[in-house]
C-alpha positions as CSV (number, residue, x, y, z in Angstrom):
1,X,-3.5,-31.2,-23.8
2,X,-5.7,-30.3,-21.0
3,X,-2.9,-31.5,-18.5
4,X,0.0,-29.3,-20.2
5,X,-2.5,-26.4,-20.2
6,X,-2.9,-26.7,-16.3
7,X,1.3,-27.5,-16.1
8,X,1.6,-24.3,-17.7
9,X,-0.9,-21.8,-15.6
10,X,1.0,-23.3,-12.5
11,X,4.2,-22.2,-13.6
12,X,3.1,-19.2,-14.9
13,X,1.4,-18.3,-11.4
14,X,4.9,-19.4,-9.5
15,X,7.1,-16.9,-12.1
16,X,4.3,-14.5,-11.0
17,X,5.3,-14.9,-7.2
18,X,8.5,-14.8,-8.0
19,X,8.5,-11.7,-9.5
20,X,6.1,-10.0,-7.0
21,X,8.6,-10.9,-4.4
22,X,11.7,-9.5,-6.1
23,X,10.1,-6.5,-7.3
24,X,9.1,-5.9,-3.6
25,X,12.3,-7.0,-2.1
26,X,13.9,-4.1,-4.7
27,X,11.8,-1.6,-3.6
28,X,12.2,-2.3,0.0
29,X,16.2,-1.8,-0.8
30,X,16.0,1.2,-2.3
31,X,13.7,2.5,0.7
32,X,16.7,1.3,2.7
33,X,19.2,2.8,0.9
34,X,17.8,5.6,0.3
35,X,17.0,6.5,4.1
36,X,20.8,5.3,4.6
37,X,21.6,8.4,2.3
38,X,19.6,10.7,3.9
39,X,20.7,10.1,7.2
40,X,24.5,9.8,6.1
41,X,24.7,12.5,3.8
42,X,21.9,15.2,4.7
43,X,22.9,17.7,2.3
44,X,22.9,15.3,-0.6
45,X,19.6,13.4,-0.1
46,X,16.3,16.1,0.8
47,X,13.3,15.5,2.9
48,X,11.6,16.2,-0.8
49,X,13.7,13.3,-2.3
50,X,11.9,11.1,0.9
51,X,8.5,11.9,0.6
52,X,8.7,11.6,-3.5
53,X,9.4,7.9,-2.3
54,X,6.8,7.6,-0.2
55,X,4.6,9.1,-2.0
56,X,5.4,6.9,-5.3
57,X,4.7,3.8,-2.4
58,X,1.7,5.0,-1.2
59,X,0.4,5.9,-5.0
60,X,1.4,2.4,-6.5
61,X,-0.5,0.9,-3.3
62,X,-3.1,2.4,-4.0
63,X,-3.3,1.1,-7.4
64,X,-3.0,-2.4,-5.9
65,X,-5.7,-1.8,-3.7
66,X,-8.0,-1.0,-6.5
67,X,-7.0,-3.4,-8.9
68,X,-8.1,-6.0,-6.0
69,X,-11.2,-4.1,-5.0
70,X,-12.1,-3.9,-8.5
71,X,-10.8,-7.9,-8.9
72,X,-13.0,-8.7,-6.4
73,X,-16.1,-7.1,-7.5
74,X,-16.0,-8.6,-10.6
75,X,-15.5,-12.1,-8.9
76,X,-18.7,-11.8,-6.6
77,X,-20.4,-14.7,-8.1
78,X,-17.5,-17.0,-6.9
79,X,-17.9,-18.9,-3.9
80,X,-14.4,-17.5,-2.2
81,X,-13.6,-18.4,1.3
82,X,-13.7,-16.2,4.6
83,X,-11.7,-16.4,7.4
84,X,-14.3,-16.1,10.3
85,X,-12.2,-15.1,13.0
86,X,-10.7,-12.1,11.1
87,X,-11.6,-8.5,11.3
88,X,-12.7,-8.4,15.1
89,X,-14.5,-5.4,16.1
90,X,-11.6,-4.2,18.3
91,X,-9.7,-4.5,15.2
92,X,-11.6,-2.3,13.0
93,X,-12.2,0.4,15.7
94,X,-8.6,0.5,16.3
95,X,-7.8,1.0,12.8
96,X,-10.5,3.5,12.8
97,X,-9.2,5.5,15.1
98,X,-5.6,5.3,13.6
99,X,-7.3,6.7,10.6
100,X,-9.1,9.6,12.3
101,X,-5.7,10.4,14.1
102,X,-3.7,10.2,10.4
103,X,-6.3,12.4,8.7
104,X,-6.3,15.3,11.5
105,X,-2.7,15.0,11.6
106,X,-2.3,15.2,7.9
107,X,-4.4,18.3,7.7
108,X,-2.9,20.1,10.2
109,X,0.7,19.2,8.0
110,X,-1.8,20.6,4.8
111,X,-2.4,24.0,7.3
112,X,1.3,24.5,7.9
113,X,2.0,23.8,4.0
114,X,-0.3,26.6,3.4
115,X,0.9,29.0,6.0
116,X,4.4,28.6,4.6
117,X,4.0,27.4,1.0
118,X,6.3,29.9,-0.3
119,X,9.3,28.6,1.6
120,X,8.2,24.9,0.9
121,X,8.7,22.5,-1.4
122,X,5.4,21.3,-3.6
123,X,6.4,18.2,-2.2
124,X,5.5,18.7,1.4
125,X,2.0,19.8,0.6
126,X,1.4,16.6,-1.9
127,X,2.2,13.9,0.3
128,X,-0.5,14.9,3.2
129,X,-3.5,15.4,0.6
130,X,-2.0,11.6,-0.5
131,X,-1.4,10.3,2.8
132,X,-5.0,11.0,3.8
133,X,-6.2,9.1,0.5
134,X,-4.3,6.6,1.1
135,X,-5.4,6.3,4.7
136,X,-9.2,6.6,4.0
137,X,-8.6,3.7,1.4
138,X,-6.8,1.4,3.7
139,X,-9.4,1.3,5.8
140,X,-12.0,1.0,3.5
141,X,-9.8,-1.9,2.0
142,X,-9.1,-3.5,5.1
143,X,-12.7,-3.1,6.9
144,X,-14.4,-4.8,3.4
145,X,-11.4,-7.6,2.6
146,X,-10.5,-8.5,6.2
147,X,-11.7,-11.6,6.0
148,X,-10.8,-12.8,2.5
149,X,-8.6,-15.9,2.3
150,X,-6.0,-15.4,-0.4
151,X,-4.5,-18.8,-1.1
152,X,-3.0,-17.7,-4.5
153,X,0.1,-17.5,-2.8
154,X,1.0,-20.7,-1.0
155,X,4.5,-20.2,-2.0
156,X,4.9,-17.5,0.1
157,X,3.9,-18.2,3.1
């Protein structure tokens, strides 16, 4: 019984890959398709209809993120292996000062939103304030989980 049981998680765990990698490979199509539209047919696809995707992207990675962050904590105890040679200072300080050019960026988009907020769409002045969430929480998550070794998905890679 104990054999079946362990039969079972595994293929359960590959029809979980599976799936991640089709629902990612859809959502990377309609990113495609969607900037196709815009660029082919201006007047029928709106710079609002663009950052409502990227905004939804941004918000449902961000919910990954914590869902692993939160994962993670929980898993503390576990002895989990660390990739030594990953998350070189260079690294971080590069991604650091991505960051700090993103954020100052995003609030001078924020200024202009609220300079001309009448003319623009909500849209333009939600996806800085979520841009620069997003951002900050990259960072965090990549400076703290650099080094974790995720071998869940051998498949993959």
């Amino acid at each position: 019984m104990g054999r079946r049981q362990a039969t079972d998680v595994y293929t359960f765990q590959k029809l979980a890959e599976v799936l991640s990698s089709q629902y990612g490979l859809v959502v990377f199509v309609a990113g495609l398709l969607l900037l196709l539209a815009w660029a082919v047919h201006a007047s029928a696809v709106g710079k609002s209809d663009l950052l409502c995707f990227l905004t939804a992207l941004m918000l449902l990675q961000l919910l990954w993120m914590l869902w692993y962050v939160g994962r993670s904590a929980a898993q503390r105890r576990l002895i989990r292996p660390k990739d030594t040679h990953a998350g070189a200072r260079w690294l971080r300080g590069s991604i650091t000062l991505f960051a700090a050019i993103t954020i100052i960026l995003g609030c001078l988009k924020i200024g202009y939103f609220v300079g001309f907020s009448e003319c623009l769409s909500a849209t333009e002045g939600v996806f800085p304030v979520t841009h620069a969430v997003h951002t900050l929480l990259q960072v965090y998550f990549l400076w703290g989980h650099a080094k974790d070794v995720i071998q869940s998905f051998k498949t993959l890679e």
